[in-house]
N, C-alpha and C positions, 0 to 999 in steps of 0.2 A: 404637698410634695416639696423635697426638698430643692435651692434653687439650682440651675444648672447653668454653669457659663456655655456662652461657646467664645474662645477665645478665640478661633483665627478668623470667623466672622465679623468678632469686633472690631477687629484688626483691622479688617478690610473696608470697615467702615469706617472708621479714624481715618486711616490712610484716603479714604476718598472725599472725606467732609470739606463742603463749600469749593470743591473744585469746578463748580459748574454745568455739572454731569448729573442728569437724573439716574440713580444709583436705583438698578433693578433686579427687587431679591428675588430669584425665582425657587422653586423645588416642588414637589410632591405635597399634595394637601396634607397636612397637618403636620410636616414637618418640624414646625416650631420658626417658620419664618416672621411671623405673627409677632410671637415671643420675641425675637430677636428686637423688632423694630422698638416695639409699642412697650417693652419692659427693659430690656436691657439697654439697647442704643438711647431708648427716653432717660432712663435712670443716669446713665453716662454726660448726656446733655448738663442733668439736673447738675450734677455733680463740677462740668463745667465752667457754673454760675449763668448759664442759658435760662430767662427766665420763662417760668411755666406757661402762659398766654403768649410765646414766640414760639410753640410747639403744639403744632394744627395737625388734632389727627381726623381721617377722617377712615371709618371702618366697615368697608361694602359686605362684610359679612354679616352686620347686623340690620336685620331688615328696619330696623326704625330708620336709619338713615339711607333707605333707597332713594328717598329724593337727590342725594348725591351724582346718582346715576346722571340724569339729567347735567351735561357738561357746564351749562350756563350758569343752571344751579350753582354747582361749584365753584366756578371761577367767584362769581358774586360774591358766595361767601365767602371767600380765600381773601379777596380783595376788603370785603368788611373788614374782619378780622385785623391785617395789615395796617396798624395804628402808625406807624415810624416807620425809618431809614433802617433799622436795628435790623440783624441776621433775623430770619423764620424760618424754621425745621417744619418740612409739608411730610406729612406721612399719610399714604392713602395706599388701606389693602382693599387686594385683591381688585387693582386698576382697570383690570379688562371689563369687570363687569360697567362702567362708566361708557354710555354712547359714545361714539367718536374721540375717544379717551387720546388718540395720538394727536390729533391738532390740542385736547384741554392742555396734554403736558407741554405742548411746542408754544402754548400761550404762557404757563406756569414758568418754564425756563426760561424764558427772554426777561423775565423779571429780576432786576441786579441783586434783592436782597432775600429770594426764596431759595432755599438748599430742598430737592424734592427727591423724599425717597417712596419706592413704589413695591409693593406684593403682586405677586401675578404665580395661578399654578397649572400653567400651560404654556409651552414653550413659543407655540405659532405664533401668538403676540409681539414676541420677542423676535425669533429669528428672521421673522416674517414684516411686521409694520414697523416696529419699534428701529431695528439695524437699518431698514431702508429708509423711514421717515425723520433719521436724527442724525443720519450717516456720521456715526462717531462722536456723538451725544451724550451716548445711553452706558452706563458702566455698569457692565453684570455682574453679582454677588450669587454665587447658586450653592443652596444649602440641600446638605445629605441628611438624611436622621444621625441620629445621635450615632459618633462612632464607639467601640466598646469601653475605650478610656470615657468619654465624655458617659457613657452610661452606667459606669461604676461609680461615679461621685455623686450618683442618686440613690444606686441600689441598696438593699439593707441584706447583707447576705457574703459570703465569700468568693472569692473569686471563677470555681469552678462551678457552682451552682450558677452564679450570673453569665458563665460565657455558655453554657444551657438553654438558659431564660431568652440568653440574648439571638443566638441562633433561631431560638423556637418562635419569639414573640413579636422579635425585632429593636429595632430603634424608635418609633416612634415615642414623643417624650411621654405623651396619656399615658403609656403605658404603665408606666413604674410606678404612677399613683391607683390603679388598678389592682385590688386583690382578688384572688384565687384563676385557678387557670380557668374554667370556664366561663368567668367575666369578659378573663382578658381575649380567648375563644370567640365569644361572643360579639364583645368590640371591634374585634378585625373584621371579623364574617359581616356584621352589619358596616362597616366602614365601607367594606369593597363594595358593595350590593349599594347603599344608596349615598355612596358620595364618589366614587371613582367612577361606577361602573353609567350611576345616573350623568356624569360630567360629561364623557366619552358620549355616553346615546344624545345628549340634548346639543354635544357641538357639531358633532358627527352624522345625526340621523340613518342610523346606521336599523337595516329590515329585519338582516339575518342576525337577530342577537345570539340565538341557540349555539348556530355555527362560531359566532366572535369568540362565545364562553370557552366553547371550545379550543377554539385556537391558543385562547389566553392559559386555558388550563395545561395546551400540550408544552406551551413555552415556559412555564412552571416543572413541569416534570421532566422539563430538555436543558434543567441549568447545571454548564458543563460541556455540553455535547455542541456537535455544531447542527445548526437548521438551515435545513433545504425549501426554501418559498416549493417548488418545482413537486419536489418529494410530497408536503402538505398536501396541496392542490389534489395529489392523484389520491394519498390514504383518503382524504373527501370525496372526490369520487367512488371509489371503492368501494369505503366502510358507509360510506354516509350516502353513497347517491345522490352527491349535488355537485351536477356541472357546474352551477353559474357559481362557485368559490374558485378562483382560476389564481395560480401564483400572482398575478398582479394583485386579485382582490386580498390575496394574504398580505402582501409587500403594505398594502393601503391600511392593511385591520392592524397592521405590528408599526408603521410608522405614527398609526392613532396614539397607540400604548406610550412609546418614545416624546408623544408632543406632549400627553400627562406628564411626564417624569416616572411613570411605574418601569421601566424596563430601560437597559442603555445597551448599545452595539458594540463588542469589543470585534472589530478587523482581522481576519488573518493578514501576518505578517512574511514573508519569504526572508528569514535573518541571514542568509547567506547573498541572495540575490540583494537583499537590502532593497524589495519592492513591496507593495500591496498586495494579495491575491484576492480578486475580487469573486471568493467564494467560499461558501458556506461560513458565516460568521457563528460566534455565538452570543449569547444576548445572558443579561444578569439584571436580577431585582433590585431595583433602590433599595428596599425595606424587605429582611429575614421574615417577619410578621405577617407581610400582605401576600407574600407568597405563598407561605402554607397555608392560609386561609380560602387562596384559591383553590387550595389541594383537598380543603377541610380537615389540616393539618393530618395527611393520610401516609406525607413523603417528609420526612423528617430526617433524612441520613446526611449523617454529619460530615462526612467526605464533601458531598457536592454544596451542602449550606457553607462550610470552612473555605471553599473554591470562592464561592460567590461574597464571601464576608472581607477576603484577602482583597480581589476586585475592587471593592467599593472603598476599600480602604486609601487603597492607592488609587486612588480616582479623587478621594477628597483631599487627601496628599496636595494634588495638583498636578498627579501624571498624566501623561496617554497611555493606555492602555490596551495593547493588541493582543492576538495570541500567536504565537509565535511557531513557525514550520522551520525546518531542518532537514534537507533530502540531502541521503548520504547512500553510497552504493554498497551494497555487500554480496555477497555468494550463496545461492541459496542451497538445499540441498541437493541440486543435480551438477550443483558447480558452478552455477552460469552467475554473473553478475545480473543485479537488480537493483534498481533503484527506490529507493525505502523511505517514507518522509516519518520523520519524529518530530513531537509536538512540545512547545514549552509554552507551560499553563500563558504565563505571562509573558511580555516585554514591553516597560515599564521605562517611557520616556519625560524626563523636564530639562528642558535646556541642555546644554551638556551634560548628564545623569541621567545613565541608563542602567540598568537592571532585569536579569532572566530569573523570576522565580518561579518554582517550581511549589505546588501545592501537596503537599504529603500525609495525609492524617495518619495511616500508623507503618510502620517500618521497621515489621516485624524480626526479617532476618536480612540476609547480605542481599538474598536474591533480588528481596523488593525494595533495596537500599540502591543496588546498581539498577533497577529499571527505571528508578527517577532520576539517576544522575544519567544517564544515557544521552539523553539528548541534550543537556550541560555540555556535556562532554565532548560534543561533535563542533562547539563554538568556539572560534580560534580567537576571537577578539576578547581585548582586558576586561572587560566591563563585568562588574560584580555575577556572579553564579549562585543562587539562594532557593536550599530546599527548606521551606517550612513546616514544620513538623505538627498534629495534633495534639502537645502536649508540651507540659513546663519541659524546657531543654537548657541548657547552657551553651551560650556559641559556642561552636568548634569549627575546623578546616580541614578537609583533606588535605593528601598532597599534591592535586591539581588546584587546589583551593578556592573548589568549591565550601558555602558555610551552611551548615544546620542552625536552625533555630525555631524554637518553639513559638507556637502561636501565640502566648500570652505576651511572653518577652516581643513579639512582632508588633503586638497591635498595643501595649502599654507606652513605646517608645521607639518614635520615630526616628530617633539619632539610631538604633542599632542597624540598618542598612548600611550604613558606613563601620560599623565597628571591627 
């Protein structure tokens, strides 16, 4: 397969090298975090003049080196190794599986000539012992799958077949070296089943698998919509007759998913009120791929995967990303005023740079051209107004100046938000 950069990864690792900070990749298994460290940041090193025996890696995914597990183990050898005063590049994936792994690193980091960078694909690690036990130690690098630009300078095909591919299959990087759809079919399905689905039961010890499947698959088929913990609970009861799944046990099955990296919480936002509303969020897939594989690729429509693809987009950007409410009063048909909330897919915060876009895949006539500017349209503040369209577009503006833009043009180039 052909090579793939990821350049703002690298970036973020240049920018953090030798700062004293054990540098913590985290993401979704198989992301290509692996790749990042152990090929491309290695190669980078080399390229340096960093010589080869001052770059210790050590790889807990390969069961030869389970003895690494053992923290002592480790240190011993790190310490072998460590000939001179000379810089050392420590690369050790998938960290968590190391016993006591946050004292081995707070032993690895007090050493003045070790730069330690780390793998891990679950978040608890991280938010949990790593932020408490380094308090401002640990610098996070968190990688998406490949986004649709980074997945064109692999693919062999033109553009509209691979944003297809890319919706249907995903990001992950295996991918692309994988021929015919039922290979690539096959790959997912078994990915989910014995490496996601096994990670979640063996950290989790979780009884009711049936029920989880379930849960995982409703939140698969709810991307877009908002979910009710409350609402679940009782279609369980109901459909399912099982009392003991109660909103808590959901809150508990869907923050499981979130500590993997498979799924992430977009907020309702109240953009007038300028507050949180702490209810009914909606939730989006890391990976186009893993999704429809929970589906058994059965839910394929391109609206809500386009929804979910724009999301992750601006997420690896480096935004926040909430969804956005708008309550505006109008007249209904007896005359009487009402009060009416309208939704914007997105609003899309970094630092000062904010952003309302609106998700569009076709737009057909005026009717359903003003029912997505509708709620644009209720926003009194400057901040850019963006429907994105399913299809090649050339920018354009209204005369509220709102702008239209095609998907391809969106996700080819991230200067066009400003254009």
């Amino acid at each position: 397969m052909k090579k793939i950069d990821r350049p703002v990864y690298m970036q973020q690792l240049i920018d953090s090298k030798d700062n004293g900070l054990i540098k913590i990749v985290t993401g979704l298994r198989r992301v290509g975090k692996s790749y990042l460290l152990k090929t491309l940041f290695k190669d980078y090193l080399l390229e340096e003049k960093v010589s080869k025996d001052h770059i210790l890696i050590i790889d807990l995914e390969d069961r030869r080196q389970k003895a690494f597990c053992d923290p002592d183990y480790l240190l011993d050898w790190v310490d072998a190794q460590m000939k001179d005063d000379e810089q050392y590049y420590i690369i050790i994936d998938e960290v968590q599986k190391v016993n006591d792994f946050v004292d081995m690193l707070g032993s690895l980091v007090i050493k003045e000539n070790a730069d330690v960078y780390v793998t891990g694909s679950n978040s608890h690690f991280l938010s949990s012992d790593i932020a408490t036990e380094f308090r401002g130690r640990g610098d996070e690098i968190h990688v998406w799958p490949l986004t649709f630009k980074e997945y064109m300078t692999a693919y062999e095909g033109d553009i509209v077949d691979g944003w297809q591919d890319y919706y249907t299959y995903g990001g992950l990087p295996k991918i692309l070296s994988i021929k015919g759809e039922d290979k690539k079919v096959n790959y997912l399905r078994n990915l989910y089943r014995t490496v996601y689905l096994s990670d979640i039961y063996e950290r989790h010890n979780i009884e009711n698998k049936a029920e989880f499947e379930e849960l995982v698959r409703i939140l698969a088929s709810s991307v877009g919509t908002p979910v009710n913990p409350t609402n679940l609970a009782n279609t369980f009861k109901s459909v399912k007759r099982l009392n003991n799944i109660t909103d808590k046990t959901i809150d508990t099955y869907i923050s499981y998913l979130e500590d993997a990296f498979m799924i992430e919480k977009s907020e309702r936002y109240d953009i007038k009120g300028r507050k949180y509303i702490g209810t009914t969020p909606k939730y989006y897939f890391k990976d186009m791929g893993l999704r429809n594989a929970i589906l058994s690729f059965r839910q394929t429509e391109e609206n809500h995967l386009m929804e979910n693809v724009i999301y992750n987009e601006m997420r690896y950007r480096g935004f926040l990303v909430d969804v956005g409410n708008v309550n505006i009063r109008i007249k209904n048909d007896e005359g009487n005023w009402q009060r009416v909330t309208l939704e914007v897919d997105f609003v899309c915060n970094l630092g000062s740079r904010c952003y309302y876009l609106q998700s569009a895949y076709k737009l057909p006539d005026d009717v359903k051209m003003q029912q997505e500017k509708r709620s644009l349209q209720q926003i009194s503040d400057s901040f850019k107004k963006i429907v994105i369209v399913g299809e090649r577009m050339k920018l354009r503006r209204d005369e509220q100046g709102i702008v239209l833009m095609g998907i391809y043009e969106f996700l080819e180039d991230a200067k066009m938000l400003d254009a």
